[in-house]
PyMOL CGO cylinders between C-alpha atoms (Angstrom):
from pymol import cmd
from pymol.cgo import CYLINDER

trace = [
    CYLINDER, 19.45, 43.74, 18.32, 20.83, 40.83, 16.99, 0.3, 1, 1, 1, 1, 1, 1,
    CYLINDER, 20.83, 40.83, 16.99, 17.50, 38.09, 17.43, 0.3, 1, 1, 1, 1, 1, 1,
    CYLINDER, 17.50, 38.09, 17.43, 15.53, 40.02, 15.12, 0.3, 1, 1, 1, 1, 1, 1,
    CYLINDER, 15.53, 40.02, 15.12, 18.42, 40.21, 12.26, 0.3, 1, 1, 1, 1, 1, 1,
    CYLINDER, 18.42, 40.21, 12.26, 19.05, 35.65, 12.79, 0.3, 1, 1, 1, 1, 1, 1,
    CYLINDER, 19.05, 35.65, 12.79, 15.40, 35.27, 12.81, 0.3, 1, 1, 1, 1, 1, 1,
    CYLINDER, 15.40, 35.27, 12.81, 15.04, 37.28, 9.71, 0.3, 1, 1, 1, 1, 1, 1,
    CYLINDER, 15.04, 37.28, 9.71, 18.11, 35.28, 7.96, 0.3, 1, 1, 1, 1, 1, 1,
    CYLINDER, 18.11, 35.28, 7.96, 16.38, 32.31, 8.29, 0.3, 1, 1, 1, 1, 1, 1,
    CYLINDER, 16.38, 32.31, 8.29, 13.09, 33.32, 7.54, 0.3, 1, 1, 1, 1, 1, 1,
    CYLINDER, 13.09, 33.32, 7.54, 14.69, 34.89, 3.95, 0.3, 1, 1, 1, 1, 1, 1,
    CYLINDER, 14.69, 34.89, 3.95, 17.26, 32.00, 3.66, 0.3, 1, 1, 1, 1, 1, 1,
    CYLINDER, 17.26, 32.00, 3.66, 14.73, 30.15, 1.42, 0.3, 1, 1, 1, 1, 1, 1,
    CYLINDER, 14.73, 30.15, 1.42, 14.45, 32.72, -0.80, 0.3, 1, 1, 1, 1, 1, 1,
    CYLINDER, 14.45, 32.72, -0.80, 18.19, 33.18, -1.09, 0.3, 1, 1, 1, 1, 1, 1,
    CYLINDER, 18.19, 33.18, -1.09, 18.52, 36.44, 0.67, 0.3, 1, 1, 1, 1, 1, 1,
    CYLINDER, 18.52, 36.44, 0.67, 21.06, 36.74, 2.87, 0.3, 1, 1, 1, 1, 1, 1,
    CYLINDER, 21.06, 36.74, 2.87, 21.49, 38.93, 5.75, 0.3, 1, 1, 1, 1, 1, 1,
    CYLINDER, 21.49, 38.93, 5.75, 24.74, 40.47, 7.09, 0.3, 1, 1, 1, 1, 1, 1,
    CYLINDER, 24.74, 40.47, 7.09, 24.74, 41.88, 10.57, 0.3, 1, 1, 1, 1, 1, 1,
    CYLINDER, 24.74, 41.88, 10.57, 27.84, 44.46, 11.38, 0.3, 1, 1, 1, 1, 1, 1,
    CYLINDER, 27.84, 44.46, 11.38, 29.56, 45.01, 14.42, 0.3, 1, 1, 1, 1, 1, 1,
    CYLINDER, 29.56, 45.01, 14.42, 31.55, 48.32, 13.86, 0.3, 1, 1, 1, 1, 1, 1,
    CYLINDER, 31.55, 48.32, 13.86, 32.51, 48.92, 17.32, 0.3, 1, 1, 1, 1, 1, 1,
    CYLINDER, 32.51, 48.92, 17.32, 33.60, 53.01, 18.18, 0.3, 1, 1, 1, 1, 1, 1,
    CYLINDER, 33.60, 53.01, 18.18, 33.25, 54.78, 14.62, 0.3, 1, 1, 1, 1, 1, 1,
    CYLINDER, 33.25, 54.78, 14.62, 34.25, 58.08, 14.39, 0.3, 1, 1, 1, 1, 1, 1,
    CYLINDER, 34.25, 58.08, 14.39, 31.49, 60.03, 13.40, 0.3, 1, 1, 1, 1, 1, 1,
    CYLINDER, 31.49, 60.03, 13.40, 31.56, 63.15, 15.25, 0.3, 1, 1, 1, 1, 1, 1,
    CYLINDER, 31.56, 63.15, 15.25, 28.27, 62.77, 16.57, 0.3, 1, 1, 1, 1, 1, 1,
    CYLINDER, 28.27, 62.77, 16.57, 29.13, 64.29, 20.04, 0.3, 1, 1, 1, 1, 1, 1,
    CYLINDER, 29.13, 64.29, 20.04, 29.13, 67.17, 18.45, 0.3, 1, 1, 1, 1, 1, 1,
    CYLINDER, 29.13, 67.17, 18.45, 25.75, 67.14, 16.97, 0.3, 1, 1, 1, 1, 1, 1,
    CYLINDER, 25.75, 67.14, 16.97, 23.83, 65.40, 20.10, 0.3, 1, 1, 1, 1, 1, 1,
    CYLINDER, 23.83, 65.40, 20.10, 20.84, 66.75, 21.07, 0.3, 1, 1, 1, 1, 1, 1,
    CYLINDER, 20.84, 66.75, 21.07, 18.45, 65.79, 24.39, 0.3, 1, 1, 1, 1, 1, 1,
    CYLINDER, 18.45, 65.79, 24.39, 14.74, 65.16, 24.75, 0.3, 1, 1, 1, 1, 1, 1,
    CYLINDER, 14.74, 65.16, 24.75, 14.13, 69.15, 25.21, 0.3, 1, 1, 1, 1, 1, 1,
    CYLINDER, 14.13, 69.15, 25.21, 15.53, 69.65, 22.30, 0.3, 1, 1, 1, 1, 1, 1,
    CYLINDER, 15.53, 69.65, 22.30, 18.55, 71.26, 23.75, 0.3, 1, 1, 1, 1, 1, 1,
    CYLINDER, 18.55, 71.26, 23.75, 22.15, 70.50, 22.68, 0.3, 1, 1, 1, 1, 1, 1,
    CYLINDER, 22.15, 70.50, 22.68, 23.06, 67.40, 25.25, 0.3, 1, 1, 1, 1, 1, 1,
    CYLINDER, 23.06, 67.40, 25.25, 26.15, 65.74, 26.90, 0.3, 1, 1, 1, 1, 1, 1,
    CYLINDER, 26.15, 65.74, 26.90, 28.75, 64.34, 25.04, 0.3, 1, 1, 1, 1, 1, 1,
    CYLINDER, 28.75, 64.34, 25.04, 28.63, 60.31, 25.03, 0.3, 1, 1, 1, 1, 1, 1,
    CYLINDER, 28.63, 60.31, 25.03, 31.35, 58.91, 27.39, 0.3, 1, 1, 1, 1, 1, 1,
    CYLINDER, 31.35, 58.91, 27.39, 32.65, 57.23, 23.91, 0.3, 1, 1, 1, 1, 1, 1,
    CYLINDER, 32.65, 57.23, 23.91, 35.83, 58.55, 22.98, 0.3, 1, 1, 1, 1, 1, 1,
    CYLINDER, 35.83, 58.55, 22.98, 36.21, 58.77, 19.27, 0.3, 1, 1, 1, 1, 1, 1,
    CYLINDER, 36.21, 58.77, 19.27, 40.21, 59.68, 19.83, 0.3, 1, 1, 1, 1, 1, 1,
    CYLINDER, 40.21, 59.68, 19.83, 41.11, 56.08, 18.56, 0.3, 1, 1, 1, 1, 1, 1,
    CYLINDER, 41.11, 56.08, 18.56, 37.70, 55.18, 16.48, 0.3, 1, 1, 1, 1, 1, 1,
    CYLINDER, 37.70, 55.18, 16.48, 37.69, 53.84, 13.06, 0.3, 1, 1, 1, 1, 1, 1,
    CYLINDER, 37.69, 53.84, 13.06, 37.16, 56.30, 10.12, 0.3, 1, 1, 1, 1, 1, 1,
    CYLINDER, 37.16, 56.30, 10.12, 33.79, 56.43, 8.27, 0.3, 1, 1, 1, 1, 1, 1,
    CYLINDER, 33.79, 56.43, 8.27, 34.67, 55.45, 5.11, 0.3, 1, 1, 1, 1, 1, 1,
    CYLINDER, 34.67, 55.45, 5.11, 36.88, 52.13, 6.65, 0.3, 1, 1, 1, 1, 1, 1,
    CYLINDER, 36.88, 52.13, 6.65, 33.58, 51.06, 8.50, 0.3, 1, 1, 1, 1, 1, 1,
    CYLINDER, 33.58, 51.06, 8.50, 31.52, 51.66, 5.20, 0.3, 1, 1, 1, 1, 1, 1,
    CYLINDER, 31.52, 51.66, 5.20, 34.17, 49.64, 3.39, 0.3, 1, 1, 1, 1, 1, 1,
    CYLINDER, 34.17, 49.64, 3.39, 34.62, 46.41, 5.69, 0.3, 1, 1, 1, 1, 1, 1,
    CYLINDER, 34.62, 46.41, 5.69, 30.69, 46.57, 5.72, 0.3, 1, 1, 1, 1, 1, 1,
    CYLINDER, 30.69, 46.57, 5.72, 30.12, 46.76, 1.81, 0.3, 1, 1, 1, 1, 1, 1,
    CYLINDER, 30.12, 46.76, 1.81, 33.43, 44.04, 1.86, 0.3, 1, 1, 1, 1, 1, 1,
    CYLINDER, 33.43, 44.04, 1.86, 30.88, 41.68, 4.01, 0.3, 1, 1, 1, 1, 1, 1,
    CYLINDER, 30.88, 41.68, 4.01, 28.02, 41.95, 1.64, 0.3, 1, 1, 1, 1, 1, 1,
    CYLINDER, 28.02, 41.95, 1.64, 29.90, 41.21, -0.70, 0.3, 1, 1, 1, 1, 1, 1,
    CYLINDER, 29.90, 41.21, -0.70, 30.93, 38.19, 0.45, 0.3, 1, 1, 1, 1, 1, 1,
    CYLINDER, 30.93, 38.19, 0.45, 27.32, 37.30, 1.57, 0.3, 1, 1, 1, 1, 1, 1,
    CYLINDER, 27.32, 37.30, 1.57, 29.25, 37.06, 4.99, 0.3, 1, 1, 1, 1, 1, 1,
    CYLINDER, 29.25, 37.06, 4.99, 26.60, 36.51, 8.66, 0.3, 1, 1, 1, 1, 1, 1,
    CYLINDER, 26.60, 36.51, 8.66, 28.81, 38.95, 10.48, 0.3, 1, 1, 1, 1, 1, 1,
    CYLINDER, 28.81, 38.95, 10.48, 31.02, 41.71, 9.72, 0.3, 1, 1, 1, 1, 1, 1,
    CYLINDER, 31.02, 41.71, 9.72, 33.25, 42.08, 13.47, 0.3, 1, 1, 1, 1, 1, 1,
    CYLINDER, 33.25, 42.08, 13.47, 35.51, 44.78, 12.89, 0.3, 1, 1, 1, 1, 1, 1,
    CYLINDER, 35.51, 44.78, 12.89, 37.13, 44.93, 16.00, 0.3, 1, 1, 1, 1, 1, 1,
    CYLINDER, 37.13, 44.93, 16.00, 39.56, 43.18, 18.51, 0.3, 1, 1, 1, 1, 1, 1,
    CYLINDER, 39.56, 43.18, 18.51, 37.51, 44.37, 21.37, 0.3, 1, 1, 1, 1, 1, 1,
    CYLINDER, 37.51, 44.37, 21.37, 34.10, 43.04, 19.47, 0.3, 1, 1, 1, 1, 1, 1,
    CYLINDER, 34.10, 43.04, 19.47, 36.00, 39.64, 18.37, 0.3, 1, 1, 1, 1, 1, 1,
    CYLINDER, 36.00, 39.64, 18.37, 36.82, 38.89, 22.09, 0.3, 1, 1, 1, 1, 1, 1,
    CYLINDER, 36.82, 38.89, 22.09, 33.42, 40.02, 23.56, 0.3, 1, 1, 1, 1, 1, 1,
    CYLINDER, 33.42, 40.02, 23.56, 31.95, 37.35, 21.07, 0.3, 1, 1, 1, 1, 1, 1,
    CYLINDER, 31.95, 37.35, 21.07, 34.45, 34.74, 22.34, 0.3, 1, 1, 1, 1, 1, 1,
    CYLINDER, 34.45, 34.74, 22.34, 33.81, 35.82, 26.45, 0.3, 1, 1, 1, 1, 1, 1,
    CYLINDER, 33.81, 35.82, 26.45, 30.01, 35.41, 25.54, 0.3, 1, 1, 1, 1, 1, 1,
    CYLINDER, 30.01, 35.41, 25.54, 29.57, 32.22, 24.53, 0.3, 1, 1, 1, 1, 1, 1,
    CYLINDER, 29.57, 32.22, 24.53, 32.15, 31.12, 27.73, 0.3, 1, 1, 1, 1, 1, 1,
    CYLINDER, 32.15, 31.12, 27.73, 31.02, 33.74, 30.38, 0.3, 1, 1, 1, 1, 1, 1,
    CYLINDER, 31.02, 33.74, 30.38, 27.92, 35.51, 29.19, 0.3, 1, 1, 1, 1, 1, 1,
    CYLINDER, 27.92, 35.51, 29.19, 26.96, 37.53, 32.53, 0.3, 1, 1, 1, 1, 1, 1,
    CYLINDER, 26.96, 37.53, 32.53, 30.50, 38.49, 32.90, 0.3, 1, 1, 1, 1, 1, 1,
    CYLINDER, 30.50, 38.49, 32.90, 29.98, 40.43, 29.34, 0.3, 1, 1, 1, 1, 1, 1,
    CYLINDER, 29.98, 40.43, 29.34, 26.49, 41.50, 30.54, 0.3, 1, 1, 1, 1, 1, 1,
    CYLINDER, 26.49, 41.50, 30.54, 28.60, 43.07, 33.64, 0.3, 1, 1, 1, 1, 1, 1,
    CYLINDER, 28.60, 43.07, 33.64, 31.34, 44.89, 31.68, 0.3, 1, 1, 1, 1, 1, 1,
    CYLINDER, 31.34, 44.89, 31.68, 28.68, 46.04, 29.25, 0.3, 1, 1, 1, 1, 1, 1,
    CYLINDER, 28.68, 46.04, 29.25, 26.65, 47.44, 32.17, 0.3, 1, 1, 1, 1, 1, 1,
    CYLINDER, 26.65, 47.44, 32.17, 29.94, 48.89, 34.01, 0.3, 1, 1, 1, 1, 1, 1,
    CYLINDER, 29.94, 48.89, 34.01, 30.47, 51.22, 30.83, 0.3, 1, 1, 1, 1, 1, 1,
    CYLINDER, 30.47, 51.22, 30.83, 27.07, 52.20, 30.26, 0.3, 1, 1, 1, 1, 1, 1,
    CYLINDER, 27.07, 52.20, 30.26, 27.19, 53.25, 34.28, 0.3, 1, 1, 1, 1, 1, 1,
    CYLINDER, 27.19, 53.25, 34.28, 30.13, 55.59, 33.16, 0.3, 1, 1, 1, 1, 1, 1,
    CYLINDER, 30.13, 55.59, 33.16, 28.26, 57.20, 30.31, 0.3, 1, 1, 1, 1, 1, 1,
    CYLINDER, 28.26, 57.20, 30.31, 27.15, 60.81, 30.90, 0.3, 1, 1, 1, 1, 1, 1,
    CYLINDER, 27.15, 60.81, 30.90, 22.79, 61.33, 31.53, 0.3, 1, 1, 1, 1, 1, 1,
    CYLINDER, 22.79, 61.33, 31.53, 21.24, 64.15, 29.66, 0.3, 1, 1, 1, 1, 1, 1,
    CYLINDER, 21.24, 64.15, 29.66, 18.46, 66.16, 31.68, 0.3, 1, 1, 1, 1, 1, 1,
]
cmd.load_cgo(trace, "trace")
């Protein structure tokens, strides 16, 4: 998702609107317990476990805090900081762990 958002910064860069793209990472949301599948039946939990995930109102913050500050990207996690790092050095070894924790992830019906 993140070509669409650079293309659009520097299409509206001109014009002196910026745009911030944030990278929240596990937010705890509670949305497990509102998931529903394409039957409309109530579906699996994600395999995301919200046990450590940041609060609401902290993501809302350090986003609002970035827009402030007119800021390209708002990272908000070690985890996200790193993958950045590994993905400009090994970019298919990201595209692996990515894909290793999406194979974990529960399928609805």
């Amino acid at each position: 998702m993140r070509a669409p958002f650079e293309a659009l910064r520097a299409e509206l860069k001109p014009s002196g609107v910026a745009v911030t793209v944030a990278y929240p990472g596990v937010v705890a949301t509670g949305i497990k317990h509102h998931r529903w599948n394409a039957q409309g039946r109530p579906g699996n939990a994600p395999a995301l476990n919200e046990d450590d995930a940041m609060p609401v109102e902290e993501c809302a913050r350090l986003i609002l805090d970035g827009l402030d500050e007119r800021r390209r990207d708002v990272v908000m996690t070690t985890r996200g900081k790193l993958g950045r790092f590994l993905k400009l050095i090994a970019p298919g070894k990201v595209d692996d762990m990515a894909l290793a924790v999406m194979s974990t992830a529960p399928r609805t019906p």
